[in-house]
Structures are given as structure tokens and as C-alpha cells.
C-alpha positions, 0 to 999 in steps of 0.5 A: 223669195220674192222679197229677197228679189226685190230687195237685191233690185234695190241694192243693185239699184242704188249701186248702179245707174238708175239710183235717182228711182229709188230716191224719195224725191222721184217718188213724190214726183211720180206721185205727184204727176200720177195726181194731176193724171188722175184729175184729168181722167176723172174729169174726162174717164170716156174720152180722156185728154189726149196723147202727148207728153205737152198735155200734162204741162199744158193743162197743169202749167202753173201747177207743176211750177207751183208744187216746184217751188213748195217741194223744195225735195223734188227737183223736177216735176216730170211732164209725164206720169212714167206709168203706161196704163196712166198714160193710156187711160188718161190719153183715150179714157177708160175705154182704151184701158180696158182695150189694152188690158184686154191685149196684153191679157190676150197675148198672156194667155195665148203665150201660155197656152202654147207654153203649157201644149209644147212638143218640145223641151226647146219650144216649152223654155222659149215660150216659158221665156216669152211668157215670163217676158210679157208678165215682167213687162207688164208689170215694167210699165207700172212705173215707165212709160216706154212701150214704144221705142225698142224695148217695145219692137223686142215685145212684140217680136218676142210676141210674134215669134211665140205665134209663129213657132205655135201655129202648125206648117202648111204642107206639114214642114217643121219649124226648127226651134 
């Protein structure tokens, strides 16, 4: 089952919009970017280098441009490792992973516990959903970086609706759900 989703992902994948992510040429970049990433954490794993999409360019200029000219397949070296947990690790080091790590484990598993003790059906489904949201993200910026912007707000408002609905009312009025 999971291997037919994956491969209908793809299908659908190069069918529509986003057909460059399945191209090797992005892979080799991604790759390639996720090898300078790992350099630097290696070099820095406490403190890491710093936030910011110029930090990669600005320690691995020449590099990029190097590996551009004998990569004639990858078109463009992006300046950033299109993975969050690269991304986090190499801004603030091991320490902040772990950190956020320990977050998303968190909000994981306070949703399902609210899932798995819900009342209703309705308040069971929204909390499966929102669950299901959380691991599907998680997984998500394996290979992005965007847990900022809008796809982030709808997490955390996903997030924050789940404790809301699971916390009980004071002076015992329902939340309709």
C-alpha cells in the first residue's frame, strides 16, 4: 500500500508542477548542498553556523561555483539544503535539534493522546486528522525547508485548535466540535 502511494506521488509528480523534484539533476543538488551542510555541522556540531539562506553561499562561495562548472547535469547549486532538520542543525548545532526534535515529539504525542481519549466521533476524526498532519509534515520538511510562512501558521493553528478542544471548559461549558 505504501509503495503504490509512493509511486502514484510520483506519477502525479511528473504530471504536474513540481516534475524538476523528481529530476536527478535536483537530486545531485540537494545532495550535494545536504554535503556542504554536513561539513559545516561537523565543523561546528554545539553551536552550529548560523541562520540564513547567505550562510551556505558565503562559507562555500567558490565551492558552489566549482561544482557548477563540473556538474554540467545540475543546472543550479541551490543556497540552501531544502531540509529543515539540516537546516536546524547547522544554524544552532546538535543541541537545537535535538530541541526541536523534542517539540514535534511533543505536540506528536499530546495530539494522539487526545486522539486515542476523545468522546466523540467528531473530536476523534479532528484529532486523527491533525495527528496525521503533524507526521505527514514531519516527514514533509525531510526534503523542504519551509516551516516558516503559511504552510507553518496552518501547523500551528492545527496544533493549537487540537489543545484547545482537548482541555476541558471552565464552568463546565461545551466546546462544539
Amino acid at each position: 500500500t505504501i509503495a503504490a502511494l509512493l509511486a502514484l506521488g510520483v506519477v502525479l509528480g511528473q504530471l504536474g508542477l513540481h516534475r524538476e523534484t523528481f529530476d536527478s539533476w535536483t537530486i545531485k543538488a540537494r545532495l550535494t548542498v545536504w554535503n556542504l551542510s554536513i561539513s559545516d555541522l561537523l565543523e561546528h556540531p554545539i553551536v552550529g553556523v548560523g541562520y540564513g539562506v547567505p550562510i551556505l553561499e558565503k562559507r562555500h562561495g567558490q565551492h558552489i561555483v566549482e561544482l557548477e562548472a563540473v556538474n554540467p547535469g545540475i543546472p543550479d547549486i541551490p543556497e540552501k539544503p531544502h531540509n529543515w532538520y539540516l537546516m536546524v542543525t547547522t544554524g544552532t548545532g546538535l543541541p537545537g535539534l535535538a530541541f526541536f526534535l523534542w517539540l514535534l515529539a511533543k505536540v506528536g504525542t499530546s495530539v494522539y493522546e487526545e486522539f486515542t481519549i476523545a468522546r466523540t466521533s467528531s473530536r476523534r476524526w479532528l484529532q486523527m486528522g491533525i495527528f496525521l498532519m503533524v507526521v505527514g509534515f514531519s516527514i514533509r520538511i525531510f526534503f523542504d525547508d519551509s516551516f516558516g510562512g503559511s504552510h507553518s501558521y496552518l501547523f500551528w493553528l492545527l496544533v493549537g485548535m487540537s489543545t484547545v478542544i482537548s482541555k476541558p471548559r471552565a464552568g463546565g461549558g461545551k466546546l462544539v466540535v
